[in-house]
C-alpha positions in Angstrom: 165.5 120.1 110.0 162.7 120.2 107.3 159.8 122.4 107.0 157.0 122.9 104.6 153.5 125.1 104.4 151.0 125.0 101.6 148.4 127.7 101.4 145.2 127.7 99.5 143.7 131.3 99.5 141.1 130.5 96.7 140.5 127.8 94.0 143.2 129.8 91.6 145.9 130.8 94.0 147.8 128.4 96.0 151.1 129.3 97.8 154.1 126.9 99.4 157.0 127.5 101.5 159.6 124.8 102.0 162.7 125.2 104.0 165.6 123.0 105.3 168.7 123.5 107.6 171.4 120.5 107.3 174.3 120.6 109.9 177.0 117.8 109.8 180.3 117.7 111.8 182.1 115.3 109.8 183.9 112.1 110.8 187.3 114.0 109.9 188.8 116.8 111.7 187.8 120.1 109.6 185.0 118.4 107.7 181.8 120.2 109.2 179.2 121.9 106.9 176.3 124.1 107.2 173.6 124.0 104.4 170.3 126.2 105.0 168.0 126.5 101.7 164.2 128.0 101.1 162.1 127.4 98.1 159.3 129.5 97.1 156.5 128.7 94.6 153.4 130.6 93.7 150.8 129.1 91.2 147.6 131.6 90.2 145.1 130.9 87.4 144.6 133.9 85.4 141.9 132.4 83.8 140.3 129.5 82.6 143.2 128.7 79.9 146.0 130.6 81.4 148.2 130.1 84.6 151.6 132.1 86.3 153.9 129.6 88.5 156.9 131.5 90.4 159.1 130.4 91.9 162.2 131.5 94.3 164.8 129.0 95.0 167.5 130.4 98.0 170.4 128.2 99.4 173.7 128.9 101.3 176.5 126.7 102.2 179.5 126.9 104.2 181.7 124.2 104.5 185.4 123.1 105.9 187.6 121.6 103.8 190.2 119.1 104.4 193.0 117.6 102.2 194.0 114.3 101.4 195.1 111.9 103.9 198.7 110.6 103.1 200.2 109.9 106.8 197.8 107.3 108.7 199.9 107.5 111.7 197.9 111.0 112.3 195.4 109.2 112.6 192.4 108.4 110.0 190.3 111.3 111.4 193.0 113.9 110.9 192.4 116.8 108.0 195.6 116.0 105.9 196.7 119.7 106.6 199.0 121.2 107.7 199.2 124.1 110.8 199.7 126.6 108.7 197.5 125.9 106.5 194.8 125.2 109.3 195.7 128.9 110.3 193.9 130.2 107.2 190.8 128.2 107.9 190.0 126.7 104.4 186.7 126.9 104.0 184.0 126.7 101.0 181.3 129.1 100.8 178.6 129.1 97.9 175.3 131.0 97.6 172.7 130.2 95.2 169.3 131.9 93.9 167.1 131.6 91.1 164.1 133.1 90.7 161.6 132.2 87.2 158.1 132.6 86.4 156.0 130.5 84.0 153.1 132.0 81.5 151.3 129.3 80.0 148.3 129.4 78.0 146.3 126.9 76.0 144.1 127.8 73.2 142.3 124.6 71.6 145.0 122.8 69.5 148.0 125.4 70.8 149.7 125.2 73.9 152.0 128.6 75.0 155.3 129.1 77.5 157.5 131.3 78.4 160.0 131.4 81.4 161.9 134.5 82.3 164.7 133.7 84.6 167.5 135.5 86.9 170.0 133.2 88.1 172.9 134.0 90.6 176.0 131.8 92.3 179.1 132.1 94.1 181.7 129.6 94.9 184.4 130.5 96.8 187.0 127.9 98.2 190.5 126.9 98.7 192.0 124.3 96.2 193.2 121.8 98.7 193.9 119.4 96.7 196.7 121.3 95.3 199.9 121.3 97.1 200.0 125.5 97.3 196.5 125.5 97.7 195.2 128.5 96.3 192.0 130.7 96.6 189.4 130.5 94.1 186.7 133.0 93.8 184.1 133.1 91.2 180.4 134.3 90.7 178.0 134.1 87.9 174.8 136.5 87.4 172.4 135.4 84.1 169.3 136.4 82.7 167.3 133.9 80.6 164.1 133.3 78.2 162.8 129.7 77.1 159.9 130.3 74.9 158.0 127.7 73.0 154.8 126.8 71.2 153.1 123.3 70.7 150.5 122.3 68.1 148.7 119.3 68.6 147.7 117.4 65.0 145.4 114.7 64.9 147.9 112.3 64.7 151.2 113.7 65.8 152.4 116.7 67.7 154.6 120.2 66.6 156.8 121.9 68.9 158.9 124.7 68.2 160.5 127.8 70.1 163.9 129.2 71.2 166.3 129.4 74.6 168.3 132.9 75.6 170.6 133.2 78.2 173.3 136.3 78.9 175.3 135.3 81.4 178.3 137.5 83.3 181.0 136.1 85.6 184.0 136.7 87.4 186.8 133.9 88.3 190.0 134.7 90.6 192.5 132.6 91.7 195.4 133.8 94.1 197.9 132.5 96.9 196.4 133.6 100.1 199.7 132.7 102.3 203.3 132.0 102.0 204.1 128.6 100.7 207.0 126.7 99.4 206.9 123.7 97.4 209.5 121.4 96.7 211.5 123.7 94.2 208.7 126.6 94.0 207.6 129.6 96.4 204.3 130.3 95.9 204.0 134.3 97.8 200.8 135.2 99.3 199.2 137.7 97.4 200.1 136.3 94.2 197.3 135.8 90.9 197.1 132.6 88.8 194.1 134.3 87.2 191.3 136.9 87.4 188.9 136.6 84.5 185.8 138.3 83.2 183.6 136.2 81.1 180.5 137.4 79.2 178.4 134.2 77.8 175.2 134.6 75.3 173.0 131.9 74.2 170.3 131.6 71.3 169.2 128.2 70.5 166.6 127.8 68.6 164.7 124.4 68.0 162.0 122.9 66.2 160.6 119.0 67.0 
């Protein structure tokens, strides 16, 4: 299911909403998926040489998960887990959302941007194609900044500015059940890894 609306209020301030819903059962046992996402964008003329685009861009997803299919006497449309596994319901689950703006000017030979940016993401899923199968949990939040100027020549063309991001994320990775393999035990409750990452980002250019 697909959806979209465009609004025109005046000459300078125009509005669209777009949204989608995507359902799929899969062809395999424990393959269905839900998607849903909305997209947002604003556009308003400040004046003759200057303009602000926004923009909101929303999506969720949850998703089964299946494992690889080793035994075809189950059947091809089989999930390639196991019952206990099944139990825990392996599942995928991500979120997404960024929302920017964009300030451009132009000024006779000199054209101006700047984007301000929030970003967000999750991904949470189970590792099926490991044999213990762990949980894996992570999120990311960043706050970013691409600024640049551009000077046309007669002849040839200047552009120059400068990319920020600070970024913040978490990562965890744990057994969520009892499981032996081969040699190992693998106890539920048990961390592989639980990380805090801080990321920063200045780049500046010049073409």
């Amino acid at each position: 299911v697909q959806a979209s609306h465009s609004q025109q209020f005046t000459q300078d301030n125009r509005l669209r909403v777009s949204a989608a819903h995507v359902s799929n059962d899969g062809w395999r046992d424990h393959t269905a998926s839900r998607r849903s996402s909305i997209n947002l964008r604003h556009e308003i003329a400040l004046n003759a040489n200057e303009q602000l685009v926004s923009s909101l861009i929303m999506s969720d997803l949850n998703q089964e998960m299946a494992a690889s299919l080793t035994d075809f006497e189950q059947g091809i449309s089989h999930s390639g887990l196991s019952a206990d596994v099944l139990s825990y319901d392996p599942l995928r689950k991500s979120q997404y959302l960024r929302l920017s703006s964009q300030w451009s000017k132009t000024q006779e030979a000199y054209y101006y941007s700047l984007i301000p940016y929030l970003r967000y993401r999750t991904n949470d899923y189970t590792a099926t194609w490991q044999q213990n199968m762990p949980r894996v949990i992570s999120k990311v939040r960043s706050l970013g900044l691409l600024a640049l100027t551009s000077i046309s020549h007669s002849d040839s063309e200047t552009t120059f500015g400068f990319d920020f991001e600070l970024s913040q994320a978490n990562q965890l990775s744990y057994q969520p059940f009892d499981k032996v393999v081969t040699a190992d035990t693998y106890l539920a409750g048990e961390k592989f890894y639980h990380d805090d990452i801080g990321y920063l980002a200045i780049s500046p250019y010049i073409q």
